[in-house]
N, C-alpha and C positions, 0 to 999 in steps of 0.2 A: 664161442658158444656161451662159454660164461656169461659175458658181457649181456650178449642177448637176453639169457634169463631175469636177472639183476634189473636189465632196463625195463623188460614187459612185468616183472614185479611191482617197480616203481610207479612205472603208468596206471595199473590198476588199482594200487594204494591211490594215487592222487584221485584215480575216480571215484574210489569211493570216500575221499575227503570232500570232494567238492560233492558228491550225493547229501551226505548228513548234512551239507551248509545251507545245501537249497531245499528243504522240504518245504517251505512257505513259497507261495508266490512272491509274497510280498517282504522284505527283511529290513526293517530299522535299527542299525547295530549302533547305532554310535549318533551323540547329537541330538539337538532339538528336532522335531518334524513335527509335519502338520497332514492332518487325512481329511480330505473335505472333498465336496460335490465335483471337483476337478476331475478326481483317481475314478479311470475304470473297476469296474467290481470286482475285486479278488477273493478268493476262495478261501485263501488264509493269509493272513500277517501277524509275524510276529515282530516283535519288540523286544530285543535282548539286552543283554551288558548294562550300559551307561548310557543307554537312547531317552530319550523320551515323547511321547506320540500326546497330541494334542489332535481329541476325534473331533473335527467341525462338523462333520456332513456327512455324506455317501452310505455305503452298504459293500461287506462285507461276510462272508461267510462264518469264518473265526479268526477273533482277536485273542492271540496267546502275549503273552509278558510272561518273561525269565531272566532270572541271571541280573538283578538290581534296577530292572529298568522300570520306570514312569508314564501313568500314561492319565491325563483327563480326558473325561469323553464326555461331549458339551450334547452332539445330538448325532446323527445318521443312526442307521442299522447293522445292528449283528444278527446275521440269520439263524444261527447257530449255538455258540455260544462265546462266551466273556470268562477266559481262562487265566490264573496267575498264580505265579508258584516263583521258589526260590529270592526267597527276599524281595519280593518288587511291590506295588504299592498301585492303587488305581485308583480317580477319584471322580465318582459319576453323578455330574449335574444336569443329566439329562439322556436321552438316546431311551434305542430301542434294543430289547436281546431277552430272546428266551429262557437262558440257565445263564449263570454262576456260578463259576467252580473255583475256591481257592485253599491250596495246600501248604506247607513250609510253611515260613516265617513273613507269608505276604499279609496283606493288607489294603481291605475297600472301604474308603470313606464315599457314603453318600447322603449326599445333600437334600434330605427329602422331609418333610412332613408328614405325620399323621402313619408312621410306616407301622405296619401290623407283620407278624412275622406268625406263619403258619408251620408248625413241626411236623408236619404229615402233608401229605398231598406234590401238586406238583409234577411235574414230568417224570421223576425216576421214582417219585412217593421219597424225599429227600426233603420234604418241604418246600415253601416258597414264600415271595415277603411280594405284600402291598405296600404303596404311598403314590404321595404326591412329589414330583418336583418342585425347588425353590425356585429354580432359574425362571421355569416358564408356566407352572402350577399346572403341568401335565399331570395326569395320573400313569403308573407304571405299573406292572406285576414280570417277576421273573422266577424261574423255578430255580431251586440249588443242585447244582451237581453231587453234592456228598453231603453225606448227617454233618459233618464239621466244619463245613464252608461257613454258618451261619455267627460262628465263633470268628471267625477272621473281618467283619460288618464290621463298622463302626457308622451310627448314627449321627451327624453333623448338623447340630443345634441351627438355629436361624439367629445371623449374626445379632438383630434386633431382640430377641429375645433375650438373645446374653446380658445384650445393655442393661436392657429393663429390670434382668437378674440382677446385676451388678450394682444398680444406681437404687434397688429396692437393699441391698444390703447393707448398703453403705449407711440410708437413712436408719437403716436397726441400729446401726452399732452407732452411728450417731446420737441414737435418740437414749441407748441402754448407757452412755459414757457420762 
């Protein structure tokens, strides 16, 4: 009888171990991948650990990152939204997605021109940010999920620009020595 109870203990732990592993459809724990027009549409993916997700294409419900992982996202669709939290990092040159939510110690670089950042308004009245993309000089708008997501952006200059910066300082200092 013991045994019995011990073992149906056991079995129910394990289901709900394997419950909290699969809440996403979709799981990229580990390794490079890649998400493009191949993938049927999933409702959710996440991207955990030490993964890192390279978005090509398709469409998605919500893209969650946790837990240190990586992800560029070049173009397809988030229906939903573009979530990242615990250290993980995202870098968007392109794509489509209604909100942005990021919390912890993560981080969104986007590659965008002309980007205008509105503190009010927006889907949850959280704000939202305009611009254009570098990759392909789409125009985008997406709303923030929290007043503090807007602090986690970072703006990623146009590499030509830098030069220009660069080789414009250089003749100063040349010219002031």
């Amino acid at each position: 009888m013991r045994k019995k109870i011990i073992f149906m203990i056991l079995i129910i732990l394990a289901m709900l171990a394997e419950t909290n592993l699969a809440r996403a459809d979709l799981v990229f724990d580990s390794g490079y991948n890649i998400f493009d027009d191949s993938y049927p549409y999933y409702d959710e993916v996440w991207v955990i650990n030490d993964a890192h997700l390279d978005v090509l294409g398709g469409a998605m419900g919500k893209l969650e990152l946790m837990h240190y992982a990586t992800a560029n996202i070049y173009d397809g669709e988030i229906l939903l939204r573009l979530a990242i939290r615990d250290n993980t990092t995202a870098s968007i040159h392109g794509g489509i997605f209604p909100k942005l939510g990021a919390w912890d110690d993560s981080l969104v670089d986007l590659y965008a021109y002309d980007v205008t950042y509105h503190p009010t308004g927006g889907l949850d009245n959280h704000g939202w940010i305009e611009g254009t993309y570098y990759s392909n000089d789409t125009p985008f708008s997406f709303s923030l999920d929290t007043d503090a997501t807007y602090s986690h952006i970072s703006i990623v200059p146009e590499p030509t620009s830098i030069l220009l910066l660069s080789v414009g300082m250089i003749g100063v200092r040349a010219k002031c020595a």
